[in-house]
C-alpha positions as CSV (number, residue, x, y, z in Angstrom):
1,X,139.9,115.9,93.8
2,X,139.8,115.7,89.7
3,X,136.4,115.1,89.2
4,X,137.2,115.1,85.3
5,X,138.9,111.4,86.1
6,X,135.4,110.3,87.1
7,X,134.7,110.3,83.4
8,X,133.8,107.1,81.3
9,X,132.2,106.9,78.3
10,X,132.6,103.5,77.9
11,X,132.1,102.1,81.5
12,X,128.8,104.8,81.5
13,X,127.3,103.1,78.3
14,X,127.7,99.7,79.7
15,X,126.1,100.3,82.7
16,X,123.4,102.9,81.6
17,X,122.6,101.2,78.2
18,X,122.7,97.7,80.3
19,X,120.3,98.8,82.7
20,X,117.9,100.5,81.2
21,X,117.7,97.5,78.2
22,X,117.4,94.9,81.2
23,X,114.8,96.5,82.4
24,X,112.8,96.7,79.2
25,X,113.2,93.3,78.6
26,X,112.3,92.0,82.2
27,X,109.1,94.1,83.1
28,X,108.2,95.1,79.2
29,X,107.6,98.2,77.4
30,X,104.0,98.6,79.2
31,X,105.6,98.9,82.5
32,X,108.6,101.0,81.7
33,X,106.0,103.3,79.9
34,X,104.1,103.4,83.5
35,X,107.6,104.5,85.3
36,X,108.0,106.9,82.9
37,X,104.9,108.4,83.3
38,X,105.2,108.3,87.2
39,X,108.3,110.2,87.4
40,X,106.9,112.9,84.7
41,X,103.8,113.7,87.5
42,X,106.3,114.2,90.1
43,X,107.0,117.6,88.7
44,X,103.6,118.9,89.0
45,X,100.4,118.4,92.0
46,X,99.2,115.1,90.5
47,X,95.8,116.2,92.6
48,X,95.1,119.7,93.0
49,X,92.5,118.8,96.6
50,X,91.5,122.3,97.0
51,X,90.4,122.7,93.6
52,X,88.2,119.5,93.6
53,X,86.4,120.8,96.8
54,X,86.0,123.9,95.2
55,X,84.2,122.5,92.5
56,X,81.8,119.9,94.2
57,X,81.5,122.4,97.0
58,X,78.7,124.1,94.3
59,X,77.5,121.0,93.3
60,X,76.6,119.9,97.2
61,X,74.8,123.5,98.1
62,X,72.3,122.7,95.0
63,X,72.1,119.0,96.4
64,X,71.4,120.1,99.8
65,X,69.0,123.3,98.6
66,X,67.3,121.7,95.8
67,X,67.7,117.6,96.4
68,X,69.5,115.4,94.3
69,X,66.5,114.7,91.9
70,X,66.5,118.3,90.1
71,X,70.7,117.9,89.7
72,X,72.8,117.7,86.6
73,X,75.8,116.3,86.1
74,X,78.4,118.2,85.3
75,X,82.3,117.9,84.5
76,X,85.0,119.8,85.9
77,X,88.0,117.7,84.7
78,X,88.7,115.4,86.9
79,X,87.4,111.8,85.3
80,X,87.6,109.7,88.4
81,X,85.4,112.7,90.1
82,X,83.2,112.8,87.3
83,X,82.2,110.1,86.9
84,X,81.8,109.0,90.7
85,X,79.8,112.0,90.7
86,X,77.5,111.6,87.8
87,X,76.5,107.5,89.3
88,X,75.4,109.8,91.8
89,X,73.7,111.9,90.9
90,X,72.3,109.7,88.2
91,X,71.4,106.5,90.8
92,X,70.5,108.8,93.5
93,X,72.8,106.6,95.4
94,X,76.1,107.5,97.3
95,X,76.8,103.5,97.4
96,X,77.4,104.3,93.3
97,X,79.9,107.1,94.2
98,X,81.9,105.2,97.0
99,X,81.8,102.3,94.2
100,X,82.8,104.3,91.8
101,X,85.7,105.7,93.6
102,X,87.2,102.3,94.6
103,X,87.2,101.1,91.0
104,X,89.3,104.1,90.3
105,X,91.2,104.0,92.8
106,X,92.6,100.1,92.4
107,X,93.3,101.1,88.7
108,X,95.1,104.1,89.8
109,X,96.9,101.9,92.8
110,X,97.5,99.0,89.8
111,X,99.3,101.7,88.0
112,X,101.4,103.2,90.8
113,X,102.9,100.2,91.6
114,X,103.9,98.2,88.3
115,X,105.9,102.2,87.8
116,X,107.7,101.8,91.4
117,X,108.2,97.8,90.6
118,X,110.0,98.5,87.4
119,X,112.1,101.5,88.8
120,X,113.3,99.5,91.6
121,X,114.0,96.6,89.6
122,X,116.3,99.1,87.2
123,X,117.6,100.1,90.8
124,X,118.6,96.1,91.8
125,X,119.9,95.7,88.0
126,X,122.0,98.9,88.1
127,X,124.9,97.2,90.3
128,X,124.6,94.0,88.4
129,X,125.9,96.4,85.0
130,X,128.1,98.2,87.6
131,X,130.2,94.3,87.9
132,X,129.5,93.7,84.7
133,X,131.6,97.0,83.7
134,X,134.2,95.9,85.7
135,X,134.9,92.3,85.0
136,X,135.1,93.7,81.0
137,X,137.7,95.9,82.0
138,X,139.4,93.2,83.7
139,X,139.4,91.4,80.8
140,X,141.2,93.9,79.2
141,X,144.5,93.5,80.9
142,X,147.4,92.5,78.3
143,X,147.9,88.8,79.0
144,X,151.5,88.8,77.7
145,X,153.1,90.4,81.0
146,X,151.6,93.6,82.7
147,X,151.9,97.0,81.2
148,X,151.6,99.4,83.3
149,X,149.6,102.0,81.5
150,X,147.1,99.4,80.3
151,X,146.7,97.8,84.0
152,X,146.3,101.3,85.7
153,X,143.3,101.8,82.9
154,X,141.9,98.5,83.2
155,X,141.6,99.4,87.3
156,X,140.3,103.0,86.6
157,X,137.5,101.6,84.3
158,X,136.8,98.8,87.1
159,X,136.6,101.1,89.8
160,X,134.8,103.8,88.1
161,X,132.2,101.2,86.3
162,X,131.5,99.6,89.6
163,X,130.8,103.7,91.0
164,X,128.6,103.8,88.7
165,X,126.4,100.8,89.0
166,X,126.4,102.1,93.0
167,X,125.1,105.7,92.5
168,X,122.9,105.0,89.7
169,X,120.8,102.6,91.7
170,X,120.7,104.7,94.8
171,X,120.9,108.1,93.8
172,X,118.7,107.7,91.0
173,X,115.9,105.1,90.7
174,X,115.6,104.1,93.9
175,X,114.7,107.6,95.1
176,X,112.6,107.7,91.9
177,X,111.1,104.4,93.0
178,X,110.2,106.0,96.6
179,X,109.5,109.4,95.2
180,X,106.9,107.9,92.7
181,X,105.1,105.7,95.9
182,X,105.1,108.4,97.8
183,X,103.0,110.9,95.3
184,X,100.8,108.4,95.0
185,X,100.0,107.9,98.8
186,X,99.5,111.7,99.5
187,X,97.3,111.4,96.0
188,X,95.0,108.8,97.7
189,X,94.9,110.1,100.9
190,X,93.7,113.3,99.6
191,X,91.0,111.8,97.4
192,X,89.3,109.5,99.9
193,X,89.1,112.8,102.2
194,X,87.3,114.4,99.3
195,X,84.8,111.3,98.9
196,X,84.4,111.2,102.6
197,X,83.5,114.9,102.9
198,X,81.0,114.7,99.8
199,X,79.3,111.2,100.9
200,X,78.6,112.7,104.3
201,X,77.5,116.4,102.7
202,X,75.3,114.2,100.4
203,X,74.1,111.8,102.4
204,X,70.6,113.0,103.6
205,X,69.5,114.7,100.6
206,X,69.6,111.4,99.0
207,X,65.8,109.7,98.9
208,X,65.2,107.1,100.8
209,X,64.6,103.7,99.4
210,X,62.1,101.8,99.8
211,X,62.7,98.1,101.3
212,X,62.0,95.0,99.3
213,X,59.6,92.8,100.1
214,X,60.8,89.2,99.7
215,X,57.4,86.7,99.2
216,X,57.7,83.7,101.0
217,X,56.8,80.6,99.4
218,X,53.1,79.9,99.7
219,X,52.5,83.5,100.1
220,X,49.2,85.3,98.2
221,X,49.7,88.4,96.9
222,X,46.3,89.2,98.8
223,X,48.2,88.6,102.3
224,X,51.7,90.6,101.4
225,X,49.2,93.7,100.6
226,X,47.3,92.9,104.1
């Protein structure tokens, strides 16, 4: 098979350069930028686990040895930990750490899906390009009688534009697309079993807080202190 024939420039620029500009245009530059960044994480641990227990593993022997009230906060790089953590430590409360870690987490979740939106919209689009590449090269036929050199290029060009719409939506962003989805799942699920372990390691040191007394109507402050 002559690979080399696969080759073209034109056809490739079409349907690369149509796709990627379609995309910009229908999702914006803020999304694109969030696909972008997606599919630069997937080359590295976007959440190193045993690191983050490592870390709060100190932090929960002083909680449990010493009680939460004679903790500092401290920082070891991960913000979304940090500052779960230091509402706390700070509130004495592990309400403020599970809320902490929610809002965190539906800004990370926000993220992760405009990124896989726009790459499989670029993946939907790339086909669209893919036609478009070919009905320009069919356009291209001489319409004074067919010659047979120009109509064998015009069909290469079709065929090979229309290859290319195929493989660059499903060999490239829509894998990127399920690849990016898929960090971010293992991501989550390895962050809420960090939370979970900490809030139950944390749990009893925490004081206890008194209940609020609600004063009925009528009520003397002589008879609520009765």
């Amino acid at each position: 098979m002559n690979f080399a024939s696969l080759y073209d420039p034109v056809s490739a620029t079409i349907v690369v350069g149509g796709t990627l500009l379609a995309t910009v245009l229908r999702c914006g530059l803020g999304d694109c930028g969030r696909a972008m960044a997606g599919v630069a994480k997937l080359g590295s641990p976007r959440f190193d686990a045993d690191a983050a227990r490592s870390e709060l593993a100190v932090k929960v022997q002083q909680i449990q040895r010493e009680g939460v009230l004679r903790v500092n906060p401290t920082q070891f790089g991960d913000r979304p930990f940090d500052e779960a953590t230091d509402r706390m430590i700070g509130s004495r409360s592990v309400a403020a750490l599970l809320e902490t870690h929610e809002a965190h987490k539906t800004r990370r979740m926000h993220d992760d899906n405009r990124a896989v939106r726009t790459l499989a919209q670029a993946s939907e689009l790339a086909p669209v390009f893919g036609l478009a590449a070919t009905l320009i090269s069919l356009s291209q036929l001489p319409a004074d009688g067919i010659n047979r050199h120009a109509y064998m290029g015009a069909i290469s060009m079709a065929v090979t534009a229309t290859l290319y719409g195929i493989l660059l939506a499903n060999l490239f962003f829509a894998p990127l697309a399920r690849a990016v989805e898929r960090a971010a799942a293992k991501e989550e699920s390895e962050r809420q079993k960090i939370v979970t372990w900490l809030a139950s390691q944390v749990t009893a040191a925490m004081p206890a807080r008194r209940p609020t007394l609600v004063q009925a109507p009528g009520a003397t402050q002589e008879a609520l202190s009765a």
